[in-house]
N, C-alpha and C positions, 0 to 999 in steps of 0.2 A: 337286787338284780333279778331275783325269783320273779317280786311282784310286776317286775316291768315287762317282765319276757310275757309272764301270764295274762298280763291286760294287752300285749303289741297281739296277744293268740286270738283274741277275743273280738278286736276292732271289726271282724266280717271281710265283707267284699268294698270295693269302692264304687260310685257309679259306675265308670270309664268300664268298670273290667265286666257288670250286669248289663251296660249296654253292647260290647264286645259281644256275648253270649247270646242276648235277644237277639241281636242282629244274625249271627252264624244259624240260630234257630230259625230264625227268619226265612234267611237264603234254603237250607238245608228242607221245610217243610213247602214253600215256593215250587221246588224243584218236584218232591213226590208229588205235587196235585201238577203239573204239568206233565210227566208221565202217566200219572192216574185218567187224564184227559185222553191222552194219546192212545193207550190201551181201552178205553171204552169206544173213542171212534172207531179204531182198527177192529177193533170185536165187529161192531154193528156192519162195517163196509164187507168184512169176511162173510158175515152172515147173509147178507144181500149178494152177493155174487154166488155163494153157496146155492142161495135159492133160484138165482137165475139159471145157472146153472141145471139143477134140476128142473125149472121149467123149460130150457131148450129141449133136452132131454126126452119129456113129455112129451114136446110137440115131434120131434123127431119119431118118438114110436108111434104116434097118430100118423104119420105119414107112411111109413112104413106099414102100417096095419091097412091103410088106404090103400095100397097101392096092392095088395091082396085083389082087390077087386078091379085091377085091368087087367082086363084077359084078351082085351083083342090089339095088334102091336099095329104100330103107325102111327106120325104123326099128326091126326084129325082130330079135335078136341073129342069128338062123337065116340071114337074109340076109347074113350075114358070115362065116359057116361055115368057108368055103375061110380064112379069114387066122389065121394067129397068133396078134395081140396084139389086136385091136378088136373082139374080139364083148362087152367090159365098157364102152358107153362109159355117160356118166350123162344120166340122165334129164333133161329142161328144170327139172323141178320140183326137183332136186333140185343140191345146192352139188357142183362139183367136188372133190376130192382127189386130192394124187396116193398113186399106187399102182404096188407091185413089177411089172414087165412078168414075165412066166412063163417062164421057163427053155425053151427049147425047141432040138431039133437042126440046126444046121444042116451037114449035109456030116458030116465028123470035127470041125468045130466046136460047142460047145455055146454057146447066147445066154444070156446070164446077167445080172441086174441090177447085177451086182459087175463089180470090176474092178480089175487089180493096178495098183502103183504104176507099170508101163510101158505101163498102157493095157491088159492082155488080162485078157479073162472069166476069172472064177474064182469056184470056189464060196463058201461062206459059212465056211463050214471053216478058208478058206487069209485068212484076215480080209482082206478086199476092201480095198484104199486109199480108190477111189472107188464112192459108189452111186449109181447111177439111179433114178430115180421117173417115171412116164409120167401124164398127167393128159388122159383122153380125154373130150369132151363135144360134143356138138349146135352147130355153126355155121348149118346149117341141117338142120332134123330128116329124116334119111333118106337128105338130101342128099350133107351134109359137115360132115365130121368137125375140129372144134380139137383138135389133138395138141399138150399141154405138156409138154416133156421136161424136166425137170432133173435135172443131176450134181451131188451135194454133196461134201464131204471135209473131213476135222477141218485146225482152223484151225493146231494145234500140230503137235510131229514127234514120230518116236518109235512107241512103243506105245500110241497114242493113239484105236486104231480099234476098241474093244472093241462100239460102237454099232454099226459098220458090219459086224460079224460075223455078225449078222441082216440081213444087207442085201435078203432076197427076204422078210420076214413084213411084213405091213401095218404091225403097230403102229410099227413104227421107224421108216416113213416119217411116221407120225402123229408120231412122238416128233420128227424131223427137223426139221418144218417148223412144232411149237410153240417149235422151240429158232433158226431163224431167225426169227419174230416177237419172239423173246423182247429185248431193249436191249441185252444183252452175249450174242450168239450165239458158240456153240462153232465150228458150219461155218460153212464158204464154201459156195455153191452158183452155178451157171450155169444159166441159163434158155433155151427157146429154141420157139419155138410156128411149127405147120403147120399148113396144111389137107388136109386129107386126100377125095378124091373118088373116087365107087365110078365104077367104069368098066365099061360096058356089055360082052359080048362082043362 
């Protein structure tokens, strides 16, 4: 009885019960790389809106630093002369849109509506990560100005920025923001609105 019990100890596993096991391993390692997947998207999409984010941002204090230089009030583009980016804003009668802000110098830096995937201006050439759109209108006519800034960027990874390669021609911004209205939009975008006030000297 000794010997029989010693040798039934010894027989091992059967397949049935190593294929049970593969299998549970199976399912059970399936599942962490499906997670593992999920957490590296989620990371990447956090980080690109992080950065949109601070590019609206950006553009938001360019405008505000802009608007330093209207000092004479009314609504006549002329009276906005000295600034940058606010001598287009739109009329009461008419819908806002947004629109590419204008490339312009600043210092050895050039302003650009583009912008790489570490955040810095770049032209249209070097296919921008993120774009800017500026959306200027009448808060109070002459007075002050509603500044809407938004940054977009493709929802996917990759080579995916062929849109944003025009990032300073109107139409793209038109095409942009028929494609966030649209149910299954391409971009992300951040939003973010000022007032803007002419300041006397």
């Amino acid at each position: 009885m000794t010997r029989r019990a010693s040798l039934r100890r010894q027989r091992g596993f059967t397949l049935i019960e190593v294929m049970v096991a593969v299998g549970i391993i199976t399912v059970g390692s399936l599942g962490i790389l499906a997670m593992q997947t999920a957490t590296i998207r989620g990371n990447s999409e956090a980080r690109m809106m992080s950065m949109a984010t601070q590019r609206t941002n950006t553009w938001i204090s360019r405008l505000e630093r802009d608007a330093l230089m209207w000092n004479v009030s009314g609504p006549a583009p002329a009276n906005r002369v000295n600034t940058r980016f606010l001598t287009d804003v739109t009329t009461p009668t008419a819908v806002p849109v947004f629109v590419p802000p204008a490339s312009v110098a600043d210092g050895s830096q050039i302003l650009r509506p583009g912008a790489s995937f570490a955040g810095l201006d770049v032209e249209d050439a070097n296919n921008p990560t993120y774009c800017t759109h500026i959306e200027l209108s009448w808060a109070v006519q002459g007075e002050l100005i509603r500044a809407r800034v938004r940054t977009v960027f493709h929802k996917a990874n990759g080579t995916q920025f062929g849109l944003l390669a025009t990032c300073s021609a109107p139409a793209t911004a038109a095409a942009i923001s028929a494609d966030l209205a649209s149910a299954t939009p391409n971009f992300r975008a951040v939003t973010s609105t000022s007032l803007l006030r002419w300041r006397p000297l």
